[in-house]
PyMOL Python script that loads the backbone (N, CA, C, O; Angstrom):
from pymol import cmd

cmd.read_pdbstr("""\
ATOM      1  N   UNK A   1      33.799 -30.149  29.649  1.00  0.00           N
ATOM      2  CA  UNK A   1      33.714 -28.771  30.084  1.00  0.00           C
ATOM      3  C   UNK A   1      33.308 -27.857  28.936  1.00  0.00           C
ATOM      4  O   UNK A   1      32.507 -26.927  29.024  1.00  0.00           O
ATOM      5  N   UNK A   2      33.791 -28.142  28.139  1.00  0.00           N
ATOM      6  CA  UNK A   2      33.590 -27.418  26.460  1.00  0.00           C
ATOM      7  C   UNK A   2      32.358 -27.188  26.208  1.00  0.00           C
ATOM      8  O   UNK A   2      31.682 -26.209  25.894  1.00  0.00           O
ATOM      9  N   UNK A   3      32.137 -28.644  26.470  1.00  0.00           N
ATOM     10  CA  UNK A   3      30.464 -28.936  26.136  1.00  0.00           C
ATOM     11  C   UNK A   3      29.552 -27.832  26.748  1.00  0.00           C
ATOM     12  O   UNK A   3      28.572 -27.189  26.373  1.00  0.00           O
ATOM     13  N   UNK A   4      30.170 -27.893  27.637  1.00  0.00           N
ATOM     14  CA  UNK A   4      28.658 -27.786  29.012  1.00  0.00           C
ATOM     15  C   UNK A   4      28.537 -26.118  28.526  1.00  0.00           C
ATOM     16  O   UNK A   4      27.534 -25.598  28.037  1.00  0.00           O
ATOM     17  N   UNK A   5      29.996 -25.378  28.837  1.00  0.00           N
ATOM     18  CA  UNK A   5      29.766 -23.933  28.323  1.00  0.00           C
ATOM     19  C   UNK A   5      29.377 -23.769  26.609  1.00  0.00           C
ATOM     20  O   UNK A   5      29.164 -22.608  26.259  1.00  0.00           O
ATOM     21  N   UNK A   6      29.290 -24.669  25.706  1.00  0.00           N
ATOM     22  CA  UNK A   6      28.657 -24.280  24.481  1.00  0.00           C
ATOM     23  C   UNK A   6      27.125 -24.466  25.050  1.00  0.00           C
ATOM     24  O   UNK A   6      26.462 -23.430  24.991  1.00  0.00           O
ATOM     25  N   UNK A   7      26.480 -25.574  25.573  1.00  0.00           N
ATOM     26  CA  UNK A   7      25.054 -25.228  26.177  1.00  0.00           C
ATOM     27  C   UNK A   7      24.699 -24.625  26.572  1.00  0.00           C
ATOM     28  O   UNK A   7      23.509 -24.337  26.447  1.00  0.00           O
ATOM     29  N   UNK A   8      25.654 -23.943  27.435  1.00  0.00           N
ATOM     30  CA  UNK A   8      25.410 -22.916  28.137  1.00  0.00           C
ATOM     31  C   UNK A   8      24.904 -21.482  27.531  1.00  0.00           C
ATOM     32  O   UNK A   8      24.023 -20.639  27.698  1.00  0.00           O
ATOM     33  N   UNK A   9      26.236 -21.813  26.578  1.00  0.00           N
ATOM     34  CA  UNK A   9      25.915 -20.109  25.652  1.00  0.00           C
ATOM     35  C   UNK A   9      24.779 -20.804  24.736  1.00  0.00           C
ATOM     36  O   UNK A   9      24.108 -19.851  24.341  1.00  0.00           O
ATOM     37  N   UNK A  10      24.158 -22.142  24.135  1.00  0.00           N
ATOM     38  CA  UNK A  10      22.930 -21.660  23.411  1.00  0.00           C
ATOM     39  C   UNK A  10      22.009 -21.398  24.133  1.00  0.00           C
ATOM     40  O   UNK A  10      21.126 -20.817  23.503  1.00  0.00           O
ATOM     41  N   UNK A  11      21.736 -21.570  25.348  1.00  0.00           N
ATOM     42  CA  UNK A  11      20.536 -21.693  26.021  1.00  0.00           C
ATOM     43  C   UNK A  11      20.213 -19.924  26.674  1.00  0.00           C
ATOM     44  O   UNK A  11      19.125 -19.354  26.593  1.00  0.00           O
ATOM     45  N   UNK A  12      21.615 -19.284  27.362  1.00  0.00           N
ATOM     46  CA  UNK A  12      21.709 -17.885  26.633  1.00  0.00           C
ATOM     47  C   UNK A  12      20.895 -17.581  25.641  1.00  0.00           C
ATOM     48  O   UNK A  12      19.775 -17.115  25.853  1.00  0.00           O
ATOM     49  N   UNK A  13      21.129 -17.695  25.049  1.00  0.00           N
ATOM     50  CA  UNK A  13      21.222 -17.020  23.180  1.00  0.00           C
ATOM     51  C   UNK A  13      19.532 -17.295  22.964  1.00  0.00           C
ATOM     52  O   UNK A  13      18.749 -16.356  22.818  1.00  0.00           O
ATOM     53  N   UNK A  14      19.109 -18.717  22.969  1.00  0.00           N
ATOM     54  CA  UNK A  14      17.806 -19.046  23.137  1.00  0.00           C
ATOM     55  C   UNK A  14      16.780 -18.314  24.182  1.00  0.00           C
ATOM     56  O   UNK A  14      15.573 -18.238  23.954  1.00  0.00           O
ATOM     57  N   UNK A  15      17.422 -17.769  25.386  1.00  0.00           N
ATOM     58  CA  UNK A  15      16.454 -17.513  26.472  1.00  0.00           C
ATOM     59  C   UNK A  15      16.521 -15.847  25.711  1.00  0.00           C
ATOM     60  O   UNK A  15      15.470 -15.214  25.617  1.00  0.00           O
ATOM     61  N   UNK A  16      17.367 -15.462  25.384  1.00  0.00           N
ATOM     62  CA  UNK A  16      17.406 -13.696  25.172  1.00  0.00           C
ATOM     63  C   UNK A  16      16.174 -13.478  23.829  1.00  0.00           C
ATOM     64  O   UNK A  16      15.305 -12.622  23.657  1.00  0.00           O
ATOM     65  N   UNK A  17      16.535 -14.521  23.143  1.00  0.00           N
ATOM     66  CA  UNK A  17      16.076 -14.423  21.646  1.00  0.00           C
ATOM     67  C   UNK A  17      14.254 -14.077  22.098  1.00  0.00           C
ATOM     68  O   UNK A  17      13.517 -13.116  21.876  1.00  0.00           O
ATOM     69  N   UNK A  18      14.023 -15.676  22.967  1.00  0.00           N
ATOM     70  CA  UNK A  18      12.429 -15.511  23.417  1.00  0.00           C
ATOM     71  C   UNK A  18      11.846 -14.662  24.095  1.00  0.00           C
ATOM     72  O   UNK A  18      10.618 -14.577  24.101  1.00  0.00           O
ATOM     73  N   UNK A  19      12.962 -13.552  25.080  1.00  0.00           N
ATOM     74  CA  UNK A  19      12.704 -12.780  26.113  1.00  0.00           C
ATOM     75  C   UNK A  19      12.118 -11.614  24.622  1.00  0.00           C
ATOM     76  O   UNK A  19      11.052 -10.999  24.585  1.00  0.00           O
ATOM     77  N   UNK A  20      13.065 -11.621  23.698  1.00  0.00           N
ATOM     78  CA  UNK A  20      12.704 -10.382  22.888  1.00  0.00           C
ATOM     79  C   UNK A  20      11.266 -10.234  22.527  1.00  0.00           C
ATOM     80  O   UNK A  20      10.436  -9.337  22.679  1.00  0.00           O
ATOM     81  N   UNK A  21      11.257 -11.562  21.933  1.00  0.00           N
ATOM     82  CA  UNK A  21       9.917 -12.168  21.121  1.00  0.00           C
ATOM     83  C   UNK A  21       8.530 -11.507  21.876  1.00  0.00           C
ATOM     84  O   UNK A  21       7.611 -10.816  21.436  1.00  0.00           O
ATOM     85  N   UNK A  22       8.812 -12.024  23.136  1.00  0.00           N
ATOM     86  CA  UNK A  22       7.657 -12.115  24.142  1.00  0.00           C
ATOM     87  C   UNK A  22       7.411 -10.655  24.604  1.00  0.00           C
ATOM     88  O   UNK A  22       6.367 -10.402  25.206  1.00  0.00           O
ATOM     89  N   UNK A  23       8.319  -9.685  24.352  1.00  0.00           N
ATOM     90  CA  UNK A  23       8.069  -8.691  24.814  1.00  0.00           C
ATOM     91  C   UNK A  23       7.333  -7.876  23.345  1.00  0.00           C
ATOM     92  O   UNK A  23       6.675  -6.838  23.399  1.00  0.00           O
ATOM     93  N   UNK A  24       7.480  -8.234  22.770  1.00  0.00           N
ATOM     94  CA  UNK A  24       7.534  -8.071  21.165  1.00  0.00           C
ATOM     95  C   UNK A  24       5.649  -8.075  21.313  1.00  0.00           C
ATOM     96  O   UNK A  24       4.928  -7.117  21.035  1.00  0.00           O
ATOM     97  N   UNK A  25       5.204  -9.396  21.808  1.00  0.00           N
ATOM     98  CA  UNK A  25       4.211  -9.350  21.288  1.00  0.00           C
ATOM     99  C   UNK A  25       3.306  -8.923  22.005  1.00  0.00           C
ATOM    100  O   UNK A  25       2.175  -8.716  21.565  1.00  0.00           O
ATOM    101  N   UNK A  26       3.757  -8.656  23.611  1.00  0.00           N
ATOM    102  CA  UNK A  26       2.983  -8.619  24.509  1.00  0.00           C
ATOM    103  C   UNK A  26       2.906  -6.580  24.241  1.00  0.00           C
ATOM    104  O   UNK A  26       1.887  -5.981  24.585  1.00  0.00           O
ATOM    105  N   UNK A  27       4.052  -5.856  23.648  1.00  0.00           N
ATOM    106  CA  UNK A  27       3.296  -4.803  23.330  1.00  0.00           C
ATOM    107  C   UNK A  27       2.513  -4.727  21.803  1.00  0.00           C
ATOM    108  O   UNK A  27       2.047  -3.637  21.471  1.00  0.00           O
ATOM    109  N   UNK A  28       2.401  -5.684  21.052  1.00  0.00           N
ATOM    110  CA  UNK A  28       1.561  -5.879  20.318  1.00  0.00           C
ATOM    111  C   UNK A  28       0.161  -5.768  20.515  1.00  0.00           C
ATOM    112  O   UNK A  28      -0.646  -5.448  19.643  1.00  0.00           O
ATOM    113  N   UNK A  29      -0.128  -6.084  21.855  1.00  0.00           N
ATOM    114  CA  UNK A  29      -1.621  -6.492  22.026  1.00  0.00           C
ATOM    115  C   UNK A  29      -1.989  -5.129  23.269  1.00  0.00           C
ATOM    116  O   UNK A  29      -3.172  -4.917  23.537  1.00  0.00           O
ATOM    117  N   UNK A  30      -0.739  -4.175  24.037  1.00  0.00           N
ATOM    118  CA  UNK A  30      -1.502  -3.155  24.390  1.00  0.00           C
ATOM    119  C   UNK A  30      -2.247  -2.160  23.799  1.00  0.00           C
ATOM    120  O   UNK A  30      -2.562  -2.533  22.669  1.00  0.00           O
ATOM    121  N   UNK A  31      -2.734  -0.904  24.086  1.00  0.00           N
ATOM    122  CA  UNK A  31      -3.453  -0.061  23.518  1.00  0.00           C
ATOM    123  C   UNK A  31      -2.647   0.478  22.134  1.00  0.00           C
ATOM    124  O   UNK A  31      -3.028   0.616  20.972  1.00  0.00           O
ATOM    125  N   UNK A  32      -1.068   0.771  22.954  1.00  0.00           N
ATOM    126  CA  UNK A  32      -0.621   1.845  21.684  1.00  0.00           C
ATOM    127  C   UNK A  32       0.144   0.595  20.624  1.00  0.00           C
ATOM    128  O   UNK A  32       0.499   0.954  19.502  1.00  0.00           O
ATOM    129  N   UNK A  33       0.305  -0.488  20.950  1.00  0.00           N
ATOM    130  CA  UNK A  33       0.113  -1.232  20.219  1.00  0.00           C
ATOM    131  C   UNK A  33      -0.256  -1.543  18.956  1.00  0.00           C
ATOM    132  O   UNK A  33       0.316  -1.670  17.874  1.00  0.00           O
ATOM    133  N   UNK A  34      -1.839  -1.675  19.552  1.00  0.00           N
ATOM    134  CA  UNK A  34      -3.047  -2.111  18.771  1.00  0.00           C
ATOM    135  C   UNK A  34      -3.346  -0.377  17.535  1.00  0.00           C
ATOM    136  O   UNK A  34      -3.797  -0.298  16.392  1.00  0.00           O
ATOM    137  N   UNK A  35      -2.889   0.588  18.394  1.00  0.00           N
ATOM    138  CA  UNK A  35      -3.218   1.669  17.491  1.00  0.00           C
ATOM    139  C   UNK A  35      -1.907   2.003  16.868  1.00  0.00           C
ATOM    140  O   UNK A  35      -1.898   3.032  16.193  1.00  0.00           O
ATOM    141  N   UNK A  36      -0.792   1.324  16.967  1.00  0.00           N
ATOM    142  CA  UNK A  36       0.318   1.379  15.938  1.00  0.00           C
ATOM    143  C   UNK A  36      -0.599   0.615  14.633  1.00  0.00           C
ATOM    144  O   UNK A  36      -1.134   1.149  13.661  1.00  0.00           O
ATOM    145  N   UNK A  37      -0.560  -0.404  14.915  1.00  0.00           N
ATOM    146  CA  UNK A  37      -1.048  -1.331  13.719  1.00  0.00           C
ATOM    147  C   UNK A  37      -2.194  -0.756  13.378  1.00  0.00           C
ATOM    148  O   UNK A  37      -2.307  -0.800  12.153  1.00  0.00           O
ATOM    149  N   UNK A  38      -3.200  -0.177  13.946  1.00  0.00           N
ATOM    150  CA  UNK A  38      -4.387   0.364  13.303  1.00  0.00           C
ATOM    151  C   UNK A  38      -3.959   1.331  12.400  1.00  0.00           C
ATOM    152  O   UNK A  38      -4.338   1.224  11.233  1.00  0.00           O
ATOM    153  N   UNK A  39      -3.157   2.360  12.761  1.00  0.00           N
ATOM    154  CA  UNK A  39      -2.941   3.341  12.303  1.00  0.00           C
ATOM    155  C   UNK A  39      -1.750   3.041  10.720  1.00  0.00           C
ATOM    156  O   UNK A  39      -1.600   3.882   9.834  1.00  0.00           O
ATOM    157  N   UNK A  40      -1.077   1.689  10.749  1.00  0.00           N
ATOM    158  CA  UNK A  40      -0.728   1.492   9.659  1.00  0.00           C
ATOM    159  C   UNK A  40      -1.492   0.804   9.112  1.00  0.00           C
ATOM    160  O   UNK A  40      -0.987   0.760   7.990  1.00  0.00           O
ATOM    161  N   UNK A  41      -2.339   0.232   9.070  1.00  0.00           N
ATOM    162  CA  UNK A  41      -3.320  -0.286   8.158  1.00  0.00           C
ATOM    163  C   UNK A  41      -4.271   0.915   7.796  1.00  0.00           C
ATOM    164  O   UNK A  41      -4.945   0.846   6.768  1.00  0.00           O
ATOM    165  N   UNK A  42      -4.330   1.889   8.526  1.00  0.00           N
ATOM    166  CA  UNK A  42      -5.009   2.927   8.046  1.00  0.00           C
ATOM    167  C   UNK A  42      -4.221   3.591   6.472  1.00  0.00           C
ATOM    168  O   UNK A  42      -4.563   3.600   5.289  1.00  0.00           O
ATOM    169  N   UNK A  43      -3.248   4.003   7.099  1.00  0.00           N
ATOM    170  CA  UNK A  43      -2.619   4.569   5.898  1.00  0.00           C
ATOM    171  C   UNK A  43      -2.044   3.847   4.844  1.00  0.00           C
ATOM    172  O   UNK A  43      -1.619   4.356   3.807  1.00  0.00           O
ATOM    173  N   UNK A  44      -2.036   2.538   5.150  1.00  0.00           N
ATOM    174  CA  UNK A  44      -1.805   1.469   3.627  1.00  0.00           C
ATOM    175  C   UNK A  44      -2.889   1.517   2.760  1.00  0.00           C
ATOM    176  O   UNK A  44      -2.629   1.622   1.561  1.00  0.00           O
ATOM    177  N   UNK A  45      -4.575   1.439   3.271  1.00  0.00           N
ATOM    178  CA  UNK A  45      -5.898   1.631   3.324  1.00  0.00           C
ATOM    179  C   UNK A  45      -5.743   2.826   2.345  1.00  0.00           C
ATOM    180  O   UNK A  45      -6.030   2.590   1.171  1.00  0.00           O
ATOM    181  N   UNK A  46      -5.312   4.121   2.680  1.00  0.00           N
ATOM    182  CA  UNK A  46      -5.306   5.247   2.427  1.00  0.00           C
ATOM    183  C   UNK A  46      -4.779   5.628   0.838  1.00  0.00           C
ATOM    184  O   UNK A  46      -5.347   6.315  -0.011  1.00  0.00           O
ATOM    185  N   UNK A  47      -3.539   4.946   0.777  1.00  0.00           N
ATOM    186  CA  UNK A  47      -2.703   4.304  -0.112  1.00  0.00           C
ATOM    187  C   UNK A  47      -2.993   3.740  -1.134  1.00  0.00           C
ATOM    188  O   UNK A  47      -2.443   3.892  -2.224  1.00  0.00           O
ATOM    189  N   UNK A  48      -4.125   2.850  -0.805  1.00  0.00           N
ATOM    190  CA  UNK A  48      -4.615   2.104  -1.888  1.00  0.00           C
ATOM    191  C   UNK A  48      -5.878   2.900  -2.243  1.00  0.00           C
ATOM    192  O   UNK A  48      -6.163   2.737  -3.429  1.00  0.00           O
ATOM    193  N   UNK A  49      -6.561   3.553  -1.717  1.00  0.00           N
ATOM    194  CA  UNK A  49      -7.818   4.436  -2.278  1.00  0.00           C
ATOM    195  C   UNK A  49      -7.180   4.837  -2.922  1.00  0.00           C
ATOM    196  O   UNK A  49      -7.221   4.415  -4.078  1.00  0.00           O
ATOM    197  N   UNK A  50      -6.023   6.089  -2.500  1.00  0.00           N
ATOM    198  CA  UNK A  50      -5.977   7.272  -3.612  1.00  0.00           C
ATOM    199  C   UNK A  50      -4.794   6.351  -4.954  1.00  0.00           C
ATOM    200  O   UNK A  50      -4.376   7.090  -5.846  1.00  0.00           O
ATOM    201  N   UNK A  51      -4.432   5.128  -4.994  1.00  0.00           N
ATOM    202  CA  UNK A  51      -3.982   4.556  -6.285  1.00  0.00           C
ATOM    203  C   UNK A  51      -5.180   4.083  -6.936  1.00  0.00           C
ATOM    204  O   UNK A  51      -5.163   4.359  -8.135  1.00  0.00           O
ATOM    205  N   UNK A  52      -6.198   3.473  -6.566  1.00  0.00           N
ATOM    206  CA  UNK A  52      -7.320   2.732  -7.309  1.00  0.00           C
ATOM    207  C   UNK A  52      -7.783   4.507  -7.521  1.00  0.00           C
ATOM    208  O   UNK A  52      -7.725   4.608  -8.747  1.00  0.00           O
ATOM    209  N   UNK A  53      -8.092   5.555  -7.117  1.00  0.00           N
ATOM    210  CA  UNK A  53      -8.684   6.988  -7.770  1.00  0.00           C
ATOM    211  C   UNK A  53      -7.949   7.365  -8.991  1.00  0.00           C
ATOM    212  O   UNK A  53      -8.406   8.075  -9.886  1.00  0.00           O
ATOM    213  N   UNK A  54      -6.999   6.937  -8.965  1.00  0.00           N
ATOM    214  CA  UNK A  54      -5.965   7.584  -9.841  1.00  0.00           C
ATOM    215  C   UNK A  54      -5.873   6.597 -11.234  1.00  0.00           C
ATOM    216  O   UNK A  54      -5.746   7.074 -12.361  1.00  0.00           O
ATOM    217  N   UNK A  55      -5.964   5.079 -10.936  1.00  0.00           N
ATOM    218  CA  UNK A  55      -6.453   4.774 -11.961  1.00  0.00           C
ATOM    219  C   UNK A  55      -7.571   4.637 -12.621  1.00  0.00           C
ATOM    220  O   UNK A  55      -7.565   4.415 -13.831  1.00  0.00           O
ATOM    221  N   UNK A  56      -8.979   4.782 -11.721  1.00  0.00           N
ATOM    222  CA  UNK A  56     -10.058   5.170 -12.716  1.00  0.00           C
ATOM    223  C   UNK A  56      -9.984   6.350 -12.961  1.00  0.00           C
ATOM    224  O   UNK A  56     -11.127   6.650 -13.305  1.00  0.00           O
ATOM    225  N   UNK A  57      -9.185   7.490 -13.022  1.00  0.00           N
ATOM    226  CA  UNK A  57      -9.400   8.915 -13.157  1.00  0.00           C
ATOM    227  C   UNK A  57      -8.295   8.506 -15.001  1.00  0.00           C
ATOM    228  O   UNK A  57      -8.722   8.767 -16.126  1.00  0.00           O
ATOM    229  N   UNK A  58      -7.138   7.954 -14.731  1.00  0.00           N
ATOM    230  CA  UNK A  58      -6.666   6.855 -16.134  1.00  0.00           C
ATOM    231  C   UNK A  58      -7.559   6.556 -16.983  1.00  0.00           C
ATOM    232  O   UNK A  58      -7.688   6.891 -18.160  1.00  0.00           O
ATOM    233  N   UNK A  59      -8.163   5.913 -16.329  1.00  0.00           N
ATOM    234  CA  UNK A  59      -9.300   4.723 -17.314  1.00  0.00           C
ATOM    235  C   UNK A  59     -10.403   5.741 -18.297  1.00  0.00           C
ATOM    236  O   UNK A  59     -10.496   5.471 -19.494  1.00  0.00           O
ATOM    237  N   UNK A  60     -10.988   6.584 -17.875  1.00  0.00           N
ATOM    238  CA  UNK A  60     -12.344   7.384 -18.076  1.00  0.00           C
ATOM    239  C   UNK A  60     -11.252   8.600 -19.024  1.00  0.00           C
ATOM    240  O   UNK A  60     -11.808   9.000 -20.046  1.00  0.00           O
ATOM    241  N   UNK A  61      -9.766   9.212 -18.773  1.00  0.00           N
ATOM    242  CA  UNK A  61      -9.515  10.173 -19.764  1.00  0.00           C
ATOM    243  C   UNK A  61      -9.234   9.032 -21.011  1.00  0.00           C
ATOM    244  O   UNK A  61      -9.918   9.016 -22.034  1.00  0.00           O
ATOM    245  N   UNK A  62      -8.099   8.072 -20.746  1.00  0.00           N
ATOM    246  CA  UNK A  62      -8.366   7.065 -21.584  1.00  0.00           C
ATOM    247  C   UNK A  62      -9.637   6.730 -22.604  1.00  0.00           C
ATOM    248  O   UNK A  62      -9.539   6.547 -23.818  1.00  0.00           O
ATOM    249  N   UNK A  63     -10.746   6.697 -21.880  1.00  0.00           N
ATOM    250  CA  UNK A  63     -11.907   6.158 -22.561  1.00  0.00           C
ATOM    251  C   UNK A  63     -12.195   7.185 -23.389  1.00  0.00           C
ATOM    252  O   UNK A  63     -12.282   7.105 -24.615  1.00  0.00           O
ATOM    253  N   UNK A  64     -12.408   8.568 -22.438  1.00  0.00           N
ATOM    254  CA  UNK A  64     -12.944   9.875 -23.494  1.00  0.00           C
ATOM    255  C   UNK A  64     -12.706   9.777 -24.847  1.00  0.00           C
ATOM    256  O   UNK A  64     -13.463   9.646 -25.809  1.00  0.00           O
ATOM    257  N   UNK A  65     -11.015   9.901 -24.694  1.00  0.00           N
ATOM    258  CA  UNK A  65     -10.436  10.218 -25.920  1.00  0.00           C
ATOM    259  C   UNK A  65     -10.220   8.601 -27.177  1.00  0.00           C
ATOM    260  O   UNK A  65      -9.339   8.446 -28.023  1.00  0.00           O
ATOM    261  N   UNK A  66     -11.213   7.793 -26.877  1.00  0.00           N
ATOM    262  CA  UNK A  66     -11.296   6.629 -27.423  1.00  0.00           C
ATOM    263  C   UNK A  66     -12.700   6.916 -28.066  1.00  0.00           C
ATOM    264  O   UNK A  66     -13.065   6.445 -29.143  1.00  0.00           O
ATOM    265  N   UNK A  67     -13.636   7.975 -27.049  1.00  0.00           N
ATOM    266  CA  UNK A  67     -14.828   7.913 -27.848  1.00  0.00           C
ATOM    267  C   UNK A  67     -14.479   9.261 -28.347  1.00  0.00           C
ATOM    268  O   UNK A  67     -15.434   9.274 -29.123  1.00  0.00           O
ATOM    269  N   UNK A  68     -14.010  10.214 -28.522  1.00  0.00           N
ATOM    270  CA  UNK A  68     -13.740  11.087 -29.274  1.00  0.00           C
ATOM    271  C   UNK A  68     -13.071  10.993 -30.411  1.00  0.00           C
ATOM    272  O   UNK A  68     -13.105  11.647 -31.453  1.00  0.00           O
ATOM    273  N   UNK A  69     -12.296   9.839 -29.960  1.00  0.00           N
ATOM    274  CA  UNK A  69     -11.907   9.824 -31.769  1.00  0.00           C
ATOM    275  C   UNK A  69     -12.904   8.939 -32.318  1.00  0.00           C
ATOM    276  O   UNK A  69     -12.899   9.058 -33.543  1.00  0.00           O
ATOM    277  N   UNK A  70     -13.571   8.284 -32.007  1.00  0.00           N
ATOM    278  CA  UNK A  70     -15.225   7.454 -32.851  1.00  0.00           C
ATOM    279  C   UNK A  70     -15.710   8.850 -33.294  1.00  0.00           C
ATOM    280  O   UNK A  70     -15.570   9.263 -34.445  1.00  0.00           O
ATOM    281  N   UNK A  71     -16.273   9.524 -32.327  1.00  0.00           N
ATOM    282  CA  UNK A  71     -16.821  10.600 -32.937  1.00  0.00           C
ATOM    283  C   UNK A  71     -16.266  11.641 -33.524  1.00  0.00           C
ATOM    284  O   UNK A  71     -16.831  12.734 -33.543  1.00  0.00           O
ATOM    285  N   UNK A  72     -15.221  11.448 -34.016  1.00  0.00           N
ATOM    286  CA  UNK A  72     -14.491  12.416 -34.924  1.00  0.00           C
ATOM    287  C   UNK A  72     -14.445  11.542 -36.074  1.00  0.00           C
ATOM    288  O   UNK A  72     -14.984  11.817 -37.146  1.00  0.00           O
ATOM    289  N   UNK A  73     -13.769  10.444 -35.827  1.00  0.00           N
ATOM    290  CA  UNK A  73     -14.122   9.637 -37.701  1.00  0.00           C
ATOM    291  C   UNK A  73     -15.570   9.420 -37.925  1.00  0.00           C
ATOM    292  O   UNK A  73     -15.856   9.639 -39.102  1.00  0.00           O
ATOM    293  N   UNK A  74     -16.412   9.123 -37.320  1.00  0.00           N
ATOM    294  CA  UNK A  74     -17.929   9.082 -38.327  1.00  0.00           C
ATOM    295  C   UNK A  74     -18.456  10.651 -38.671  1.00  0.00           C
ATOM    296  O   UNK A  74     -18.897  11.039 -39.753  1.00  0.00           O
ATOM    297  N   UNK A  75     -18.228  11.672 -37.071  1.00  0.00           N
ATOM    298  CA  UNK A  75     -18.729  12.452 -37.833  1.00  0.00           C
ATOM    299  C   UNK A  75     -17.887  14.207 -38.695  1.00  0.00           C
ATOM    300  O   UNK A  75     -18.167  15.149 -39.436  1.00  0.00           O
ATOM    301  N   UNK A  76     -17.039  13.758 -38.069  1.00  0.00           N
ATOM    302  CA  UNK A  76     -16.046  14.928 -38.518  1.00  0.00           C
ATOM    303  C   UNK A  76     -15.987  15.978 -37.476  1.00  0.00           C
ATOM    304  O   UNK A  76     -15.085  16.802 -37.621  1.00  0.00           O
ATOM    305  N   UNK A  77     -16.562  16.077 -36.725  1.00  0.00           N
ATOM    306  CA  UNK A  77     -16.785  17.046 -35.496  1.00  0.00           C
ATOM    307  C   UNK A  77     -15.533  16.376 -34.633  1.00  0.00           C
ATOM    308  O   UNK A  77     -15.115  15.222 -34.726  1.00  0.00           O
ATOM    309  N   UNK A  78     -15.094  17.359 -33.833  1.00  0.00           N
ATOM    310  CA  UNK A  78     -14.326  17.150 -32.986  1.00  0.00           C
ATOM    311  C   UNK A  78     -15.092  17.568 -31.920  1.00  0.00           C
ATOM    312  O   UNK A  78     -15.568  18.701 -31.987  1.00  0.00           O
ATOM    313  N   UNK A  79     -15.412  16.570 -30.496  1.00  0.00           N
ATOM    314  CA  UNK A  79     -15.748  17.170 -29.093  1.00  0.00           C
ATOM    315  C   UNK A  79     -15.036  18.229 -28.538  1.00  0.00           C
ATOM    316  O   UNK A  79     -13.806  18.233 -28.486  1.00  0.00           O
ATOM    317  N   UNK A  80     -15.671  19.037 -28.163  1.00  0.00           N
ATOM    318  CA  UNK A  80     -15.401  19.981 -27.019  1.00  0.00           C
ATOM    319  C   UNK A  80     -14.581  19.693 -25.955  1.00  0.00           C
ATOM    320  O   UNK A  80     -13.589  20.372 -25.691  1.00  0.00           O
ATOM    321  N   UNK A  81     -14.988  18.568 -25.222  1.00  0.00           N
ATOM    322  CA  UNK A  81     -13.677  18.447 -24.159  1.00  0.00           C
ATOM    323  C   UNK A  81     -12.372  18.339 -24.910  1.00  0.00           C
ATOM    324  O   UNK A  81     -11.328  18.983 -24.807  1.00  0.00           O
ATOM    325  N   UNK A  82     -12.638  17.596 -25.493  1.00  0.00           N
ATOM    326  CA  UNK A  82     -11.360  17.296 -26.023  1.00  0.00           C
ATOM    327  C   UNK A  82     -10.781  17.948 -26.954  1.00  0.00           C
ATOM    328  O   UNK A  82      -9.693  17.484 -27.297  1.00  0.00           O
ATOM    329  N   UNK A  83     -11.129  18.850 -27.472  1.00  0.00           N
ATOM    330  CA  UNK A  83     -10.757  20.023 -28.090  1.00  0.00           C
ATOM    331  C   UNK A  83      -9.776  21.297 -26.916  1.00  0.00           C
ATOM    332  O   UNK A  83      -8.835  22.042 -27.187  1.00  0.00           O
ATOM    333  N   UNK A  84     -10.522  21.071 -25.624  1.00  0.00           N
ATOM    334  CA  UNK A  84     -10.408  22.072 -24.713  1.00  0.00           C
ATOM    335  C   UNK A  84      -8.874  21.604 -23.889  1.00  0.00           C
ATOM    336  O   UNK A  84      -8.086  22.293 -23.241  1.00  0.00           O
ATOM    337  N   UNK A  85      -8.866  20.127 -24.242  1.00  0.00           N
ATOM    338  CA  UNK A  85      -7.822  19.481 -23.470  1.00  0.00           C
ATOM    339  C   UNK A  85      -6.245  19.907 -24.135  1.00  0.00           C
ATOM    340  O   UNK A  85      -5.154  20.134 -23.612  1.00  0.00           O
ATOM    341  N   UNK A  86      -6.687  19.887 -25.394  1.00  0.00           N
ATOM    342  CA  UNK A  86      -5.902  19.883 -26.304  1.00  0.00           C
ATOM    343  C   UNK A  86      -4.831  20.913 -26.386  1.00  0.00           C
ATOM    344  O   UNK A  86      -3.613  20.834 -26.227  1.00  0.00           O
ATOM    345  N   UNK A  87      -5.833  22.162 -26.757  1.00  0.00           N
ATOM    346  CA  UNK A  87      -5.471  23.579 -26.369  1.00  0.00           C
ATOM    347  C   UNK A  87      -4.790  23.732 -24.895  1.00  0.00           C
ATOM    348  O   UNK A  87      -3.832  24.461 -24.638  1.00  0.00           O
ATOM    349  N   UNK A  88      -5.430  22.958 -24.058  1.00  0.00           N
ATOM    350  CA  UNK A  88      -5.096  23.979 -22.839  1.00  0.00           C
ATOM    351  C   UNK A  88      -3.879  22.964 -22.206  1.00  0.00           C
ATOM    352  O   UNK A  88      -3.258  23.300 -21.197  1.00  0.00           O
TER     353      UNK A  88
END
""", "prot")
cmd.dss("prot")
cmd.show_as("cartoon", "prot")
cmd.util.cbc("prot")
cmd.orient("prot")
């Protein structure tokens, strides 16, 4: 008897689990669905532009001031941008 009601309750437990699943995926694949997931891949998308902008916008002040100081030890001049950066 033990038995039969522990089968009982996994097969429960199993049928609820898949009922979830299935409903799970079947609004996966309707419209608002499909434009949940669009719409987060949009803004992960979004996410990653404006981090990759932000590090070449890094990279290039980085660089400036790598060639500004070249051109301050050979020629003694200090650039303008970077003069302007400085100050301001």
């Amino acid at each position: 008897m033990i038995r039969r009601v522990f089968w009982l309750g996994v097969g429960i437990a199993a049928g609820v689990a898949l009922n979830r699943k299935v409903k799970q995926t079947a609004h996966a694949v309707t419209p608002a669905g499909i434009a949940n997931n669009v719409g987060d891949a949009m803004r992960e998308l979004a996410g990653a532009i404006g981090a990759f902008g932000a590090d070449v916008r890094a990279g290039m002040v980085e660089r400036e001031d790598e060639l500004a100081d070249a051109v301050e030890r050979r020629s003694g001049v200090t650039p303008g941008a970077r003069a302007r950066r400085a100050n301001g």
